[in-house]
C-alpha positions in Angstrom: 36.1 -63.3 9.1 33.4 -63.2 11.7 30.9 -65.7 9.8 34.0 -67.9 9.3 35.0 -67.9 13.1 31.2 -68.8 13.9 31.1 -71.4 11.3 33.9 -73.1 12.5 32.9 -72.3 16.3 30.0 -74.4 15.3 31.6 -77.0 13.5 33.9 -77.9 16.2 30.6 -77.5 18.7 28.9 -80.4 16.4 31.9 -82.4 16.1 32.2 -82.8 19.5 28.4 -83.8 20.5 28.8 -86.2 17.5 31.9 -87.5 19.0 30.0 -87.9 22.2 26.7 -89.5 20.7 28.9 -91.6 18.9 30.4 -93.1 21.9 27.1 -93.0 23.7 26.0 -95.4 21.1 29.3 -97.6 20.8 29.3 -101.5 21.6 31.2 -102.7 24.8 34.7 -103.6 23.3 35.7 -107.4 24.8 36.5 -107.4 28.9 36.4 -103.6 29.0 36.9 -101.8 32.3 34.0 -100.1 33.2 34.1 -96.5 32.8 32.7 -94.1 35.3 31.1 -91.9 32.8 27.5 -92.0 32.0 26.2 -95.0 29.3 23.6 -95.9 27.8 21.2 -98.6 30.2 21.7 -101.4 27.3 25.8 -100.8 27.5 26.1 -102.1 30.9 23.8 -104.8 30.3 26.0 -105.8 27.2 29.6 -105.1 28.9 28.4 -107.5 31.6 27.0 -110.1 30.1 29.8 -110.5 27.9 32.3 -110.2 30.3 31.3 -113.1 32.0 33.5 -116.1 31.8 30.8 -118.3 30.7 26.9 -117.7 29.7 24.7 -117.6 33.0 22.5 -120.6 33.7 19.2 -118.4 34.3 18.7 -115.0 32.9 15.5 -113.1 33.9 14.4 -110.3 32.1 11.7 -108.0 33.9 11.3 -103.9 34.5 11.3 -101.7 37.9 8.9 -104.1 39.7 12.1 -106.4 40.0 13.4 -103.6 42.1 12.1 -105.1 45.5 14.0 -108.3 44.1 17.4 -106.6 43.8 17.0 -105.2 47.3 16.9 -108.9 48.2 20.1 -109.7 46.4 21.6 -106.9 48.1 20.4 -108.0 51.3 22.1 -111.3 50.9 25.1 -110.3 49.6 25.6 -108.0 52.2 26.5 -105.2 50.5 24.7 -102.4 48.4 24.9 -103.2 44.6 25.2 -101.0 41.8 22.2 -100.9 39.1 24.4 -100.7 36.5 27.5 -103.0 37.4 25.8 -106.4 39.0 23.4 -108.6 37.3 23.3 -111.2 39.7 20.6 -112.3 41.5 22.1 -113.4 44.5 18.6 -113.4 46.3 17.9 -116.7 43.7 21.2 -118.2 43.5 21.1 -118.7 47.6 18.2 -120.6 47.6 19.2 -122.9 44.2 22.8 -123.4 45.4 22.2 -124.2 49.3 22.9 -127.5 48.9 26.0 -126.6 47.2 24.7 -126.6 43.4 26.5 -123.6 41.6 23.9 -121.9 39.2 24.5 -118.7 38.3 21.6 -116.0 37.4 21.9 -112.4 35.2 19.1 -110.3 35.5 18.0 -107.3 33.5 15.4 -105.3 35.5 15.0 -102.0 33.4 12.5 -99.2 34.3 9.7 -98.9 31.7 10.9 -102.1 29.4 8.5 -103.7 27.2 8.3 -107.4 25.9 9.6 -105.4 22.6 12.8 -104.9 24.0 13.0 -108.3 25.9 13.5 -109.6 22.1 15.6 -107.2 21.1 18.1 -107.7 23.9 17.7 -111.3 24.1 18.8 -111.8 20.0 21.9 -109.1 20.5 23.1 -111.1 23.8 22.4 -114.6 23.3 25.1 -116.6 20.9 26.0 -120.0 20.6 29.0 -119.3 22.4 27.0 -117.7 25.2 24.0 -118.5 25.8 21.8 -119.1 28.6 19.7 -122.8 29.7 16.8 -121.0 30.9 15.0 -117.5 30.3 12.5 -116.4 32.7 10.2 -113.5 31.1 8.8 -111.4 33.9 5.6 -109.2 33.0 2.7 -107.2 34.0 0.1 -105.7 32.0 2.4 -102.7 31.7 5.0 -104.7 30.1 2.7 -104.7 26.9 1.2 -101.5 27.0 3.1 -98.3 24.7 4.4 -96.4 28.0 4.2 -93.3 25.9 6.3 -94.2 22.9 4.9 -94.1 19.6 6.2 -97.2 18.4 8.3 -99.8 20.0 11.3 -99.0 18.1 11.5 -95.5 19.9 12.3 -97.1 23.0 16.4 -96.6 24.2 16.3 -100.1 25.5 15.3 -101.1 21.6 17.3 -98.6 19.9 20.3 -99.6 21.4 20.7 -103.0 20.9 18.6 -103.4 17.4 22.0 -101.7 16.5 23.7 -105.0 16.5 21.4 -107.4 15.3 19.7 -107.8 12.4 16.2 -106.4 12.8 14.2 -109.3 10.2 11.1 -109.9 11.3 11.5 -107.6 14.1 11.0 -104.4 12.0 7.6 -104.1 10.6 6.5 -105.1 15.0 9.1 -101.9 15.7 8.0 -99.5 12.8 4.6 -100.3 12.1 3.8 -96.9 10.1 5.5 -94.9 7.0 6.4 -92.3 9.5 8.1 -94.9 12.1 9.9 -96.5 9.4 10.9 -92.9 8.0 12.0 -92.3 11.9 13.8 -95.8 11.3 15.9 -94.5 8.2 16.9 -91.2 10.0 17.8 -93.3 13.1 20.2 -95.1 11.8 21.8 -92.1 9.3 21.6 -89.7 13.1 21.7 -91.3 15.9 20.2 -89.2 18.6 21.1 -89.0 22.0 20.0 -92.1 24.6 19.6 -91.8 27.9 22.5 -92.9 30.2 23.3 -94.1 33.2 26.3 -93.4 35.6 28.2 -95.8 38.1 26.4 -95.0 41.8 24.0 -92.9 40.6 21.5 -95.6 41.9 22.2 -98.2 44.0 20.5 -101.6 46.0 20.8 -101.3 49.6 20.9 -104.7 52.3 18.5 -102.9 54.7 16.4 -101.3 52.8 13.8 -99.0 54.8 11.1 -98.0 52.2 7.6 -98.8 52.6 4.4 -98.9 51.2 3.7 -95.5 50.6 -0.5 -95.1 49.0 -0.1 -91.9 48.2 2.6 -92.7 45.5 1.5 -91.7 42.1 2.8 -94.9 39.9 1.5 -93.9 36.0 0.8 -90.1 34.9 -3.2 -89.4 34.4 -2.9 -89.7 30.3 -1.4 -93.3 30.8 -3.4 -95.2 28.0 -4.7 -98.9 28.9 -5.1 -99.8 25.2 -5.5 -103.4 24.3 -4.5 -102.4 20.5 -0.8 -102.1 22.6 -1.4 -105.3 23.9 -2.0 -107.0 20.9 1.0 -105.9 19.5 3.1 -106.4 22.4 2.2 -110.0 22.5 3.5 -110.1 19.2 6.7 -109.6 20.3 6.0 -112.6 23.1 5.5 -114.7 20.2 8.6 -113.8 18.2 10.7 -113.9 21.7 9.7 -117.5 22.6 9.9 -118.2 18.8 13.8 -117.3 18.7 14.5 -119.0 22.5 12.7 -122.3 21.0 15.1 -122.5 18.0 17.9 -121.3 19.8 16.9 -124.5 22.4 16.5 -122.6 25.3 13.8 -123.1 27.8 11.8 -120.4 28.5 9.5 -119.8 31.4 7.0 -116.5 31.3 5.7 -115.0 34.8 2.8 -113.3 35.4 4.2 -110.9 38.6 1.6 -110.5 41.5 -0.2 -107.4 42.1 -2.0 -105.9 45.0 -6.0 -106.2 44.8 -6.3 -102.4 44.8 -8.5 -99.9 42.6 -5.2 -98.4 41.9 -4.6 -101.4 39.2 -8.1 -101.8 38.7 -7.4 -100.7 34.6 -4.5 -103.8 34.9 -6.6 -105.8 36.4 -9.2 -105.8 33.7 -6.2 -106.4 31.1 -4.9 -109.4 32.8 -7.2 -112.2 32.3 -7.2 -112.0 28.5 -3.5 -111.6 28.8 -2.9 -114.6 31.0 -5.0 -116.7 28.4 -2.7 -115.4 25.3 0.4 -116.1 27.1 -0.7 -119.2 27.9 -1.3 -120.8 24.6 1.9 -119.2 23.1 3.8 -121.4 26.4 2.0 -124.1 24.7 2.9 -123.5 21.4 6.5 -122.7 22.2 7.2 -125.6 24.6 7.2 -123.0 27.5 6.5 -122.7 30.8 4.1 -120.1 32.2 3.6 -119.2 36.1 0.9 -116.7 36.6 1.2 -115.3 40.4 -1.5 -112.6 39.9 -3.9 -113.5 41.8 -1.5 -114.8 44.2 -2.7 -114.4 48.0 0.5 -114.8 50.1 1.6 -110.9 48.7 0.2 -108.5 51.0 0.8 -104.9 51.6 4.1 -104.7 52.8 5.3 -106.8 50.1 4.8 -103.4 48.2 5.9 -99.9 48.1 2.8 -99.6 46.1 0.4 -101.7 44.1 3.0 -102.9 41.2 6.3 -102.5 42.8 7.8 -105.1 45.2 9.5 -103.9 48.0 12.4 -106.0 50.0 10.3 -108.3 51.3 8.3 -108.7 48.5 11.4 -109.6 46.6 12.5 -111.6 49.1 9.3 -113.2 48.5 9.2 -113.4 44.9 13.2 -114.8 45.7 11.7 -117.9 47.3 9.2 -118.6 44.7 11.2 -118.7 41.7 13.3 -120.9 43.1 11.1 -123.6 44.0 9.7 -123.2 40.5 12.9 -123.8 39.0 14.0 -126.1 41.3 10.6 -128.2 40.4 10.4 -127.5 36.8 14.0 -128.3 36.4 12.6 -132.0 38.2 10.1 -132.3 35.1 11.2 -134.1 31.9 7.8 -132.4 30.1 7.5 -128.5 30.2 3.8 -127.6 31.3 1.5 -124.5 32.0 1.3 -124.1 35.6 -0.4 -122.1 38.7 1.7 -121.8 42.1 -0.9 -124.0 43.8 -0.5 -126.8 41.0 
């Protein structure tokens, strides 16, 4: 009686985490109210996007450097903004729409993303019935380095949404080994818990007060520089401006500024040979490709540390991206091109 009462004690105890895992992992269902419970990061990309009444004109995909650039969108909308509810870059919109024009902007600025699971997201969101005119890519060197995963398709970005979308060509880039792809098979038999995200657990604030800070540690001591990561990172870059090119939209990749410190000295090495590989897939792809690296109107208190904007620095980076879409959008002929072109 005992070993039946702890057999069913534990039956019920799995039954219930499944139940939970399995609504961890669930698709938004159409114009869903947001819950207030904790979800997955790629759920509230997905609820919003699709909740929209029409595809956004510009969507801009980038990790936590974009932070200092949400700061700016709250600052001009007023009001602090919740990282998992609003997508809008209202910093950008203000500055395309002042003489009235009414673009509208999603952005996507997840902490620790990789150009892996800019693909990923991009084929599970963008339809024919919703799809964006523009995609602006936003990278570092970081965005193409492993950040301590194993293979790309253990990211929770990745694992999320390759549950929608066909994985193709995508899946020997994700599972590049026997054991990844045996990771693969298990995955999708036992989905394992993803990490989650609540309603006002983090928010953007108008006036924000952070600043630089030098004694931040950014990246833990084993974080690997590896340009074997890089190499097959920009993979990815080619299969993500492959799929925008056929699904005729324009696609513009940015190079983000970084501070001339030896705190990035191992990016900094990176970067050139990055910046020439991006640029001849733009080429190839019919892209556009803006590299503000070397960029000289970022200074320090653009930062709250060598990668990571802070409000001004979005504000900054605001004003920039405008005037390069505003002046690309004036071109009939997409090009390479420097800010000082």
């Amino acid at each position: 009686m005992i070993a039946g009462l702890l057999l069913l004690t534990g039956a019920l105890a799995f039954g219930n985490v499944w139940a939970e895992t399995s609504e961890c992992w669930r698709w938004p269902r159409a114009n869903e109210f947001a819950p207030t419970c904790a979800k997955p990061f790629g759920y509230w990309i997905a609820r919003d996007y699709q909740s929209s009444t029409s595809a956004p004109d510009i969507f801009v995909f980038g990790d936590s450097q974009l932070g200092g650039l949400r700061s700016a969108d709250a600052k001009v909308a007023g009001t602090k903004l919740d990282f998992a509810l609003d997508h809008r870059s209202y910093a950008i919109e203000s500055q395309l729409n002042h003489d009235g024009g009414e673009l509208r902007t999603f952005i996507v600025s997840q902490p620790g993303s990789l150009v892996s699971d800019y693909l990923v997201i991009a084929e599970s969101l963008f339809s024919d019935l919703r799809k964006p005119k523009r995609v602006i890519l936003t990278v570092t060197p970081r965005s193409f380095l492993s950040n301590g995963l194993p293979f790309p398709g253990r990211s929770d970005y990745y694992r999320y949404f390759s549950s929608s979308v066909p994985l193709g060509a995508m899946y020997d880039l994700a599972f590049p080994t026997v054991g990844s792809k045996l990771y693969a098979v298990f995955q999708s038999m036992v989905r394992a818990p993803i990490s989650t995200m609540a309603p006002g657990r983090f928010v953007f604030l108008p006036d924000d007060k952070q600043v630089f800070n030098d004694k931040i540690k950014m990246y833990p001591d084993n974080f690997v520089y590896s340009s074997k990561d890089c190499e097959h990172q920009m993979r990815f870059l080619d299969e993500t401006l492959r799929f925008l090119q056929m699904q005729k939209i324009e696609a513009s990749v940015i190079s983000m500024p970084m501070l001339k410190s030896e705190d990035v000295a191992e990016f900094r090495k990176l970067q050139p040979q990055l910046s020439n590989e991006i640029q001849d897939l733009c080429k190839q792809y019919d892209a556009e490709y803006l590299d503000l690296t070397e960029e000289d109107s970022f200074t320090k208190t653009d930062f709250l540390d060598p990668i990571h904007l802070s409000q001004s620095g979005g504000e900054k980076i605001a004003s920039i991206l405008s005037s390069y879409l505003t002046e690309t959008a004036s071109r009939k002929t997409p090009r390479s091109a420097t800010l000082n072109d």
